[in-house]
FISESE-160410 format. One record per residue: residue in one letter; x, y, z of N, C-alpha, C, O, CB in turn. Coordinates in steps of 0.1 Angstrom, whole numbers. Glycine has a CB too. Example, Ala and Ser with C-alpha at 12.3 -4.5 7.8 and 13.67 -1.06 7.14 Angstrom:
BEGIN
 r   n.u   n.v   n.w  ca.u  ca.v  ca.w   c.u   c.v   c.w   o.u   o.v   o.w  cb.u  cb.v  cb.w
 a   132   -57    78   123   -45    78   132   -33    78   142   -33    85   113   -45    90
 s   128   -22    71   137   -11    71   129     0    79   134    11    80   141    -6    57
REM end
This chain:
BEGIN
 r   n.u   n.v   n.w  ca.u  ca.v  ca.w   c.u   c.v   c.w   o.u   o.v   o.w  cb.u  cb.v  cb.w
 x     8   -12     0     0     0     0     9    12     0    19    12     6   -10     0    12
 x     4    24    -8     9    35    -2     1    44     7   -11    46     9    13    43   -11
 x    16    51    13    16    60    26    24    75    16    33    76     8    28    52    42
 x    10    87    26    20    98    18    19   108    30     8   107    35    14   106    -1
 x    27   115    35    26   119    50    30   131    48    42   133    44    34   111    62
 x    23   141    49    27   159    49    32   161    63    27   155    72    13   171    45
 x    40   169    62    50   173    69    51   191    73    56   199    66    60   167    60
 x    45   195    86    45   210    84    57   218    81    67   215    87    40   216    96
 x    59   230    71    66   236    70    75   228    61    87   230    63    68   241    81
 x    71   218    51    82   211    38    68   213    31    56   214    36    91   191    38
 x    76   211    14    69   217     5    64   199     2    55   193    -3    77   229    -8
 x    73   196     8    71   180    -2    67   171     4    74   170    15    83   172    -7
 x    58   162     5    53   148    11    63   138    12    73   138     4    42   141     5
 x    61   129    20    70   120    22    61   104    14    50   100    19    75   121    41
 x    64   100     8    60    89     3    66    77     2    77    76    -3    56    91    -7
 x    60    67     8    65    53     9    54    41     8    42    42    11    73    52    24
 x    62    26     2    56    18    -1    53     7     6    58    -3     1    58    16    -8
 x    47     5    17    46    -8    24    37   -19    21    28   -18    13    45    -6    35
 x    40   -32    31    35   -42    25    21   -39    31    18   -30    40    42   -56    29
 x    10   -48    23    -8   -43    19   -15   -58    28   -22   -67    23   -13   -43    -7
 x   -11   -56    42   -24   -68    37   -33   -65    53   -28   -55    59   -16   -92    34
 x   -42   -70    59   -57   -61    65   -49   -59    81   -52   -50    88   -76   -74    65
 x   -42   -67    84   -30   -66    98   -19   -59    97   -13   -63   107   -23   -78   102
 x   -12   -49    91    -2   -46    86   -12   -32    84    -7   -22    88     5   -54    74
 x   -24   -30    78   -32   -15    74   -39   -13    85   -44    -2    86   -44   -14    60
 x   -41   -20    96   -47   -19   111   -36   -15   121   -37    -4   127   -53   -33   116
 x   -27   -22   122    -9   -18   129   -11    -7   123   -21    -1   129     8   -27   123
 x    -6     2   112    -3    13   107   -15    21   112   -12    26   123     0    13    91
 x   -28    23   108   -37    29   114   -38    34   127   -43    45   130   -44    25   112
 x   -33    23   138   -32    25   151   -22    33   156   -22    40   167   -32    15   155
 x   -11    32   148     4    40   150     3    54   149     8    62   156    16    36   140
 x    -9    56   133    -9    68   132   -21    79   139   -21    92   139    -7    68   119
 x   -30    71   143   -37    76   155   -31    77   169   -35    86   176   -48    68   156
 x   -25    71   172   -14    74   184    -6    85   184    -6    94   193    -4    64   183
 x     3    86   168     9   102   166     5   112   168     8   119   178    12   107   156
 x    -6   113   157   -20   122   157   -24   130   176   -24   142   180   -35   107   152
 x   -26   118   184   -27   121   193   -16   128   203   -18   135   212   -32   112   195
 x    -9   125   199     3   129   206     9   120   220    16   124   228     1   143   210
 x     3   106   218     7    93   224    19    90   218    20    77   220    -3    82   223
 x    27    93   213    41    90   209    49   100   199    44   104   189    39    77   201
 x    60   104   204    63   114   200    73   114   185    78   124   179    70   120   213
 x    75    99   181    83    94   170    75    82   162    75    71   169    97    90   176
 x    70    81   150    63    70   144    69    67   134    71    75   125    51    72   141
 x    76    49   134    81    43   128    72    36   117    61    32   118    88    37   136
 x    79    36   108    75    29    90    84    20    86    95    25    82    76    40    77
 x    83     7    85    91     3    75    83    -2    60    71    -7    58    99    -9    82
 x    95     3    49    90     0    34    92   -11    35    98   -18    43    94     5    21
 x    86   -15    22    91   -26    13   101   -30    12   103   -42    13    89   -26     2
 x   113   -22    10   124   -26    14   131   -31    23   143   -35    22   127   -22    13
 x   125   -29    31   132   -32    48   132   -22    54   130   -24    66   145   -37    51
 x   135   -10    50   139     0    53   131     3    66   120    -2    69   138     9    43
 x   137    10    73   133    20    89   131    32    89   141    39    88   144    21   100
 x   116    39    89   121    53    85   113    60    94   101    57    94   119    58    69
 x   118    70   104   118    79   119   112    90   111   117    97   102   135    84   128
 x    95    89   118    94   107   116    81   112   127    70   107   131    89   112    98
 x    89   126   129    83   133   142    71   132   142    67   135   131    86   148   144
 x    64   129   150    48   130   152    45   146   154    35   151   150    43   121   165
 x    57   154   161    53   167   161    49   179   149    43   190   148    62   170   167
 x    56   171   142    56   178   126    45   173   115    43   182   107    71   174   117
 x    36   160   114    30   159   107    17   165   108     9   166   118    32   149   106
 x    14   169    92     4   175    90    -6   167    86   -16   171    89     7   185    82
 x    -6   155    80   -18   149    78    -8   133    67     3   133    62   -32   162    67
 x   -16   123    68   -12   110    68   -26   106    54   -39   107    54   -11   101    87
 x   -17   101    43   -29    93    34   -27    83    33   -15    82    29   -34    95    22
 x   -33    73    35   -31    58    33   -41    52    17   -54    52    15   -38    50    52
 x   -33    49     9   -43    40    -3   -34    33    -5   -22    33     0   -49    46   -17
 x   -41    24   -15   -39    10   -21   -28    12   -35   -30    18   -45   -55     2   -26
 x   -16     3   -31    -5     2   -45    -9    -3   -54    -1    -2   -63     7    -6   -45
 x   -24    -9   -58   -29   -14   -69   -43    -7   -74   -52   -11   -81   -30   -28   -66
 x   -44     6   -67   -50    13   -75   -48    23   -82   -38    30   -80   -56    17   -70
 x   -58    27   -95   -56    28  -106   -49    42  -108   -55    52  -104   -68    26  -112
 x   -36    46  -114   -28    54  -115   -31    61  -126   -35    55  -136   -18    49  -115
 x   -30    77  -125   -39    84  -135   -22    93  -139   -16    96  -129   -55    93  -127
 x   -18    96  -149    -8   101  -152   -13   113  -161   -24   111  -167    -1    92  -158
 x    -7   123  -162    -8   135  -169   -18   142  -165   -21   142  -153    -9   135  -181
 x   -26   150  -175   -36   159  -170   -51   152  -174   -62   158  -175   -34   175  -176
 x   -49   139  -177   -60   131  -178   -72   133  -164   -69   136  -152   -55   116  -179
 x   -84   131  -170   -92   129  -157  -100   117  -156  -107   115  -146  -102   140  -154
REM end
């Protein structure tokens, strides 16, 4: 699934790809209602890759969670 997580005061989102399946989108949901809340002051992600990636709960502006297999719209198509 992707994750795209605004960040206050960066122009850019942070986007990453993790694994999609209904325990893994419930874990993540709970982590990021925790941030949100300010029950944890650091919320961890790992991608697809393995990767570990640290970011401030103090700084995020808003968290989107969708699906890596939905339908990708390219250019100025609608």
């Amino acid at each position: 699934m992707d994750i795209r997580i605004g960040i206050t005061q960066v122009a850019r989102e942070l986007a990453y790809e993790v694994e999609d399946d209904a325990k893994s989108r419930d874990a993540l949901k709970k982590n990021v209602e925790a941030a949100l809340k300010g029950e944890i002051t650091t919320m961890w992600i790992t991608d697809k890759k393995g990767r570990d990636i640290a970011i401030p709960t103090a700084k995020i502006a808003y968290v989107e969670i969708g699906s890596s297999d939905a339908e990708r719209k390219i250019g100025f198509g609608g």
